[in-house]
N, C-alpha and C positions, 0 to 999 in steps of 0.2 A: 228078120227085122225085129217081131217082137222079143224075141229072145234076147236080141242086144239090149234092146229097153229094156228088158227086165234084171239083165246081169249090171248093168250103171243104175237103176232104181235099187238094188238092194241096199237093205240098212245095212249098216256096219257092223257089227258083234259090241257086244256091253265092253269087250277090254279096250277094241278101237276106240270108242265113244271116249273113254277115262283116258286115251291117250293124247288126244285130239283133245280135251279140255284142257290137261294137265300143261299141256307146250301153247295153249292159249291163254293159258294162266298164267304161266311165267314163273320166273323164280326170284322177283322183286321182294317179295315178302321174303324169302329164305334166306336172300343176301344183307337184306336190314338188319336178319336178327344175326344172322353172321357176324355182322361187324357190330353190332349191340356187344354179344357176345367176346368179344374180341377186345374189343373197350370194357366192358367191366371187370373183364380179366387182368388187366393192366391196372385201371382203378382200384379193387380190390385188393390185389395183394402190395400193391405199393402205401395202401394206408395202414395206421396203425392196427395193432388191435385193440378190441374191447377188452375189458378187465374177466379173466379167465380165461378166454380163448387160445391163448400160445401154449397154455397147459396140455389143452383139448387138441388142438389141432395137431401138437409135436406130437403126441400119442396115436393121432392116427397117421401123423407121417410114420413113425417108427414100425407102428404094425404092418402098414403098407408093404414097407421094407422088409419087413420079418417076410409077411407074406410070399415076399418074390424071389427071397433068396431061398425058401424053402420048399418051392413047389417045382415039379416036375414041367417044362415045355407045355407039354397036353393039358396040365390041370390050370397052368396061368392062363392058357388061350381060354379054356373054358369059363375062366374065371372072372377075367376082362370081357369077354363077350354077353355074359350072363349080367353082370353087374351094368355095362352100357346099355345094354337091349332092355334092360328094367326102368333105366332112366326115361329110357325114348318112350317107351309106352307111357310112362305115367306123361311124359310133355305132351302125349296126343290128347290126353281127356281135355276138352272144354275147358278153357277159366281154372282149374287146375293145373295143369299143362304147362301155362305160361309164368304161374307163380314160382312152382317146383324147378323150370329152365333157369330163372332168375336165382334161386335156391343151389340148386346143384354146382353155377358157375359161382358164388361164392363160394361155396365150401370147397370145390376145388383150386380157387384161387387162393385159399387161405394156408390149405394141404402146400402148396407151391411153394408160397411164404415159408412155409415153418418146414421143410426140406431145405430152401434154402437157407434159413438159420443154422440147421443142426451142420451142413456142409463148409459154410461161413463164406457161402455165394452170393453177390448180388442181386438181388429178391430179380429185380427188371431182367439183367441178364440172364438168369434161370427163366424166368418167360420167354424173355425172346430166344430162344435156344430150344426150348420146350416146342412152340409155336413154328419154326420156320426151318429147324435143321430136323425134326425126326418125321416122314410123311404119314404116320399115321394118323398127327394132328391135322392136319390135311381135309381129312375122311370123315375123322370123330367127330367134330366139330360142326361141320356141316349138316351131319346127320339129325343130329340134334336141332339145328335151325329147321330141319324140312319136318319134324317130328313135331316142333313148338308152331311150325306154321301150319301142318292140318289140325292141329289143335284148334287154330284159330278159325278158320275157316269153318269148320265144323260147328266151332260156337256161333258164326255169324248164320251157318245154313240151319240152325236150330231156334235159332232169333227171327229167322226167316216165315219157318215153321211154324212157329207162337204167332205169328201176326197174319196166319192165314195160308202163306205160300209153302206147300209140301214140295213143289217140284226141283227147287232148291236142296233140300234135304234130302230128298230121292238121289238127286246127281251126285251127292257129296260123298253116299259110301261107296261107289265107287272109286272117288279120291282116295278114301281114306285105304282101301284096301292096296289101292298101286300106291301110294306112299308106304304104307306097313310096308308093303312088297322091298320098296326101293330103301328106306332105312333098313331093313334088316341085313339086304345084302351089302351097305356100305358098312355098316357096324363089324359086321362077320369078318369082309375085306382090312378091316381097321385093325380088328384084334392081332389078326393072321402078321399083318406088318408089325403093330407092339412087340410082342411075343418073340417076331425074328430079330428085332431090335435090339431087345433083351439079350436074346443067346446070342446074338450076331456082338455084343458090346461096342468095341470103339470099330468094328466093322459093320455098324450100321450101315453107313455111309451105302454100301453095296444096294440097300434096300432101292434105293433111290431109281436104279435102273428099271426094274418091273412096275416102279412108281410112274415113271413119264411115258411110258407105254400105255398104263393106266388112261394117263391125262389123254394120250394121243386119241383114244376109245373116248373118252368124253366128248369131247372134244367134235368128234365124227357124230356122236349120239346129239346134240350141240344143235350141229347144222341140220339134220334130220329132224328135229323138234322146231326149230326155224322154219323149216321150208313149211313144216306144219301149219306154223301158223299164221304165212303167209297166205298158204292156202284157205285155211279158215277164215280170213278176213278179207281176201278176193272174194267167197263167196259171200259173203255179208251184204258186200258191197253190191252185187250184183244180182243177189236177189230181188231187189226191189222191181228192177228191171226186167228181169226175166217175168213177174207178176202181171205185167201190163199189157 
């Protein structure tokens, strides 16, 4: 008997604990900035530009371009991976993080714009086409929202900090570690889909299959983090109870 008590009394391990917060934390914040994101992307390149910037920004559409038709499979993947995974980190710092998200979604909205100038596409249409037919935007995108949102988190657990409360701050790097965790391996997944995009050309389309397989695995992970946090808030509730 005591042994059963003692195997149901055991704490959890530090990763359980960061999982268990994570799915009771939710991903309201990540979906906000998702569609932040999503909208400034469309705002953005649909306004004008300022006086210089078509100069700037056509040159780094063209580089882009040089870029991709000139590098080997292996070296774009690494190249796109390296270049996202730089972004994501700078979006996790604090109050930096958030500026830099806002930062980067212009300039890539602007890069959009001024490819589709030199193409003589419809700036919107090259969006929505960008956005909804290749899945690695899919991945990209989002990564970025859960990147700019431990950012945020991390500045509140720091704010928390400063006025006294450490245990805030203590829980959050394990956040931040299982987000690093989880941005890194959507970024890597994302690249791996660009990349086949590219070589694959107007047989992207193909990609799409390993993609809804994907989603089916989310999707499973989903409900799993659900049931989480139904549990976590069964026992909330029933603590009280059990006290008396």
């Amino acid at each position: 008997m005591d042994s059963q008590v003692s195997v149901l009394d055991e704490p959890p391990s530090p990763w359980e604990r960061a999982i268990r917060k994570f799915a009771v934390r939710g991903l309201l914040l990540c979906l906000t900035l998702f569609l932040i994101e999503i909208g400034l992307f469309f705002f953005v390149s649909s306004s004008p530009y300022f006086p210089g910037e078509q100069t700037l920004y056509t040159s780094q559409a063209n580089h882009l371009s040089s870029q991709v038709n000139n590098s080997t499979s292996y070296q774009l993947l690494f190249q796109i991976f390296t270049n996202n995974f730089r972004i994501a980190l700078i979006e996790m710092i604090p109050v930096v993080g958030a500026i830099f998200f806002a930062i980067s979604i212009y300039a890539t909205a602007r890069v959009t714009q001024a490819i589709a100038g030199i193409d003589s596409v419809p700036v919107l249409l090259l969006v929505l086409l960008l956005l909804l037919i290749f899945p690695h935007s899919f991945i990209e995108l989002p990564a970025y929202a859960v990147a700019t949102a431990e950012g945020l988190y991390l500045f509140y657990a720091i704010v928390k900090w400063l006025g006294g409360d450490g245990k805030t701050l203590s829980r959050e790097w394990d956040q931040l570690l299982l987000n690093f965790c989880i941005v890194t391996v959507m970024l890597a997944v994302a690249a791996v889909f660009e990349t086949v995009e590219i070589v694959l050309g107007n047989l992207f389309w193909i990609t799409w299959v390993p993609f809804i397989g994907m989603v089916l695995g989310v999707l499973w992970l989903n409900r799993r983090l659900s049931k989480i946090r139904r549990d976590e808030d069964g026992e909330t509730v029933a603590a009280p109870t059990g006290t008396l």
